[in-house]
C-alpha positions in Angstrom: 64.3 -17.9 -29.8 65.1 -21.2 -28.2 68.6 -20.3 -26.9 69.6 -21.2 -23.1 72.8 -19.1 -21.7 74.4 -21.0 -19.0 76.3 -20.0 -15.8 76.9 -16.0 -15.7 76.6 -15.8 -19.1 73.6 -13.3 -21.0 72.4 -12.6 -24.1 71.7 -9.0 -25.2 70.4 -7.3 -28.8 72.3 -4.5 -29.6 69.5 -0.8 -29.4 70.7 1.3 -32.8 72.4 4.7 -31.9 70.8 8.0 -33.7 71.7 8.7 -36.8 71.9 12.4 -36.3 73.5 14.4 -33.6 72.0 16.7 -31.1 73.0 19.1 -33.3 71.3 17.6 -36.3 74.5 17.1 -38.3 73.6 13.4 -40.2 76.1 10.5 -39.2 77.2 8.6 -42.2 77.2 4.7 -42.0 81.2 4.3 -42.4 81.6 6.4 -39.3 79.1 5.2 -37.1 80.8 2.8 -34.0 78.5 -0.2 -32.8 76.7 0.7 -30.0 77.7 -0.3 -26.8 73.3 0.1 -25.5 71.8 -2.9 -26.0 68.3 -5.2 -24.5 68.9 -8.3 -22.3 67.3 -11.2 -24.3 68.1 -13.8 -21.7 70.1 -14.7 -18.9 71.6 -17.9 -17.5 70.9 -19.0 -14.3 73.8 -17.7 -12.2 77.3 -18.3 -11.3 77.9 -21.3 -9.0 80.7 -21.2 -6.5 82.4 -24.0 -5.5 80.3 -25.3 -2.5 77.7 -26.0 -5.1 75.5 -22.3 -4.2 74.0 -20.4 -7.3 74.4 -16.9 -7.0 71.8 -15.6 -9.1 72.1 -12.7 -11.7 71.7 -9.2 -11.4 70.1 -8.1 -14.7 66.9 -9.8 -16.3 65.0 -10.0 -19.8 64.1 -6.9 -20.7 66.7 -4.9 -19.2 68.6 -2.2 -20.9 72.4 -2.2 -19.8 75.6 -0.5 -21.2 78.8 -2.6 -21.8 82.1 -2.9 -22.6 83.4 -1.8 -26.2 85.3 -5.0 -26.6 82.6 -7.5 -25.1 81.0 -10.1 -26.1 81.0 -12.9 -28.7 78.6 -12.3 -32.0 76.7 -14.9 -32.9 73.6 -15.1 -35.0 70.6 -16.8 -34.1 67.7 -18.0 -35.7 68.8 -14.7 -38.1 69.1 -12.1 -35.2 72.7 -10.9 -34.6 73.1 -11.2 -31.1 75.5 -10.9 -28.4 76.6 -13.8 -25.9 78.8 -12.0 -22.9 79.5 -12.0 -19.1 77.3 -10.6 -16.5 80.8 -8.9 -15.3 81.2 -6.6 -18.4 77.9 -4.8 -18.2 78.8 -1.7 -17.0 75.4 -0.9 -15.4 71.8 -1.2 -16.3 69.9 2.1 -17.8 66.7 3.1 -15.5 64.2 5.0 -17.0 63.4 8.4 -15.7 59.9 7.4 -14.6 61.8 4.3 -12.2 64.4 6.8 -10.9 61.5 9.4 -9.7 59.2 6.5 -8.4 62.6 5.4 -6.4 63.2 8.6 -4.5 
């Protein structure tokens, strides 16, 4: 991909929920919402305030985050549907158990 977010701005691939339940009942495709888990493809360089200072983004390539329902703009590139939102609705970035125990 040859795609360049600017400003605060980062590009994410939507990660596919189950198709079953825990329970192991089978989720039909008409009921199924779009996830709101996805994979940071890539990030723009940062929001710059107004004395000129780039404050640089929290999340990175390769990240996986959780976001807003209603985020994002969907855009398709180089035949990938994508999404092209704001740093500020992520909700949070998913660690992996193996981080988190390394961490405490």
């Amino acid at each position: 991909m040859h795609f360049r977010p600017l400003h605060d701005r980062v590009v994410v691939r939507r990660i596919e929920a189950e198709e079953k339940t825990s329970g192991g009942i089978i989720i039909p495709e008409t009921a199924k919402e779009k996830p709101q888990e996805a994979e940071v493809v890539a990030v723009g360089p940062g929001l710059r305030a107004e004395d000129g200072t780039v404050t640089a983004l929290d999340v990175q390539a390769g990240d996986r985050i959780l976001f807003g329902k209603w985020s994002g703009t969907e855009v398709r590139i180089d035949g990938e549907e994508l999404l092209i939102m704001k740093e500020s609705d992520i909700l949070g970035v998913i660690e992996e158990a193996e981080a988190l125990k390394k961490a405490a």
